[in-house]
N, C-alpha and C positions, 0 to 999 in steps of 0.2 A: 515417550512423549504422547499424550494425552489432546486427540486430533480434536475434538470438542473443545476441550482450552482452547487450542492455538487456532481457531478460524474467529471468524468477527464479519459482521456485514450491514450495511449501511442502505441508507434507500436517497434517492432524492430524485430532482426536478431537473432535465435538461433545461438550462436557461438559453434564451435567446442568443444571448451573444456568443453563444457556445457552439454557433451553427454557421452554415454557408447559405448565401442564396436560396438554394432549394432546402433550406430547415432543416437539413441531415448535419450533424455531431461533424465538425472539424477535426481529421485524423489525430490532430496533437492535442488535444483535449484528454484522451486517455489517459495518457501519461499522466495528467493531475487528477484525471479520476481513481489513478492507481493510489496516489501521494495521499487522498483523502480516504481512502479505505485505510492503505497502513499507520498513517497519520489517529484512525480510528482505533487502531488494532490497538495499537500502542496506548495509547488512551485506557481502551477497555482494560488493558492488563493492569494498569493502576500506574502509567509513568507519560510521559512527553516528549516530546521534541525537546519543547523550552526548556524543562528540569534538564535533562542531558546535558542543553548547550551550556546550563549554570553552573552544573558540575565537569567543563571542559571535555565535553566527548560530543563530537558531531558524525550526523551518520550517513556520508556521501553516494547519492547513486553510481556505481561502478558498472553496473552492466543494468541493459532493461531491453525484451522481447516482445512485442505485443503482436497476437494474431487476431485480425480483424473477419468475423461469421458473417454479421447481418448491422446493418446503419441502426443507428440509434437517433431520433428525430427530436424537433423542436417539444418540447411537455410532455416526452415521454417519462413515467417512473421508469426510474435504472435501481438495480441495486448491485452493490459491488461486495463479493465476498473477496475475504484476505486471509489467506493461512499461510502459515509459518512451513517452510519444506523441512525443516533439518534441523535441531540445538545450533543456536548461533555460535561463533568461536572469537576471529574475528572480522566475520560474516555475517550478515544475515540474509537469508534471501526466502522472498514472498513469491508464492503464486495469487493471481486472482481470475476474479470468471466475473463477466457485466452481464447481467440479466436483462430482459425487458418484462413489464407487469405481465405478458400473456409466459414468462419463466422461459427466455427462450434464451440461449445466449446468443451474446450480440458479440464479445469481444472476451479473448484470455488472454493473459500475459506473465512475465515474472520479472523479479526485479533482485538484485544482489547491491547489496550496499554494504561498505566498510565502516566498522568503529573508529576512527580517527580522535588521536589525542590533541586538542586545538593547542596546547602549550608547545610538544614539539613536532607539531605538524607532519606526524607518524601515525602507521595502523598503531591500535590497540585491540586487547580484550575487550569482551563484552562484558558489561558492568554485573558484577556477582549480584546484583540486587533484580536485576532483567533474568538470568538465568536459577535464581533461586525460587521466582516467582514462577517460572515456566517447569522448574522441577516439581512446586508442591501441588 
């Protein structure tokens, strides 16, 4: 597996409402910072969320890790790398690492999520079109 395919990274904007009092990044924030890295990943490889969910496959968080280095503050640039650990089966599971603009990390984490058939509300495979894309 080809580690340059399978990473992806994104940059943005701590917003306001993403903070406490003292304009430090609210713990559970992460978590959708993770959602919008893989959310990206996915993307980049040429597929969605939405397409999945219209082809009846959703892909449920089952386990998620986050270790916290250094606060992340109100307007600071983040950027969130997302790579793939392993050929998905029907698994998948992401590592990520949050930067801050002076490249320092702030936060890493990882996340395992299930293929889920929405018809009979069962694990499934991973759609041959997801792993056919990460083969070539």
């Amino acid at each position: 597996m080809d580690k340059t395919k399978t990473s992806h990274e994104i940059q943005f904007r701590v917003r306001y409402g993403e903070t406490d009092q003292m304009g430090v990044v609210y713990h559970g924030n992460y978590a959708n910072y993770f959602e919008m890295g893989r959310t990206e990943w996915l993307r980049h490889m040429g597929f969605s969320y939405k397409q999945m969910e219209k082809e009846g496959v959703m892909l449920p968080v089952i386990s998620l890790s986050i270790n916290y280095k250094k606060s992340a503050c109100y307007d600071d640039l983040l950027k969130v790398k997302t790579w793939l650990v392993k050929m998905p089966a029907v698994k998948i599971e992401f590592n990520y690492e949050i930067r801050n603009e002076n490249d320092e990390i702030l936060t890493t984490g990882n996340s395992v999520l299930a293929f889920m058939d929405v018809n009979k509300n069962r694990p499934t495979r991973c759609p041959d079109y997801i792993l056919d894309q990460l083969q070539n």
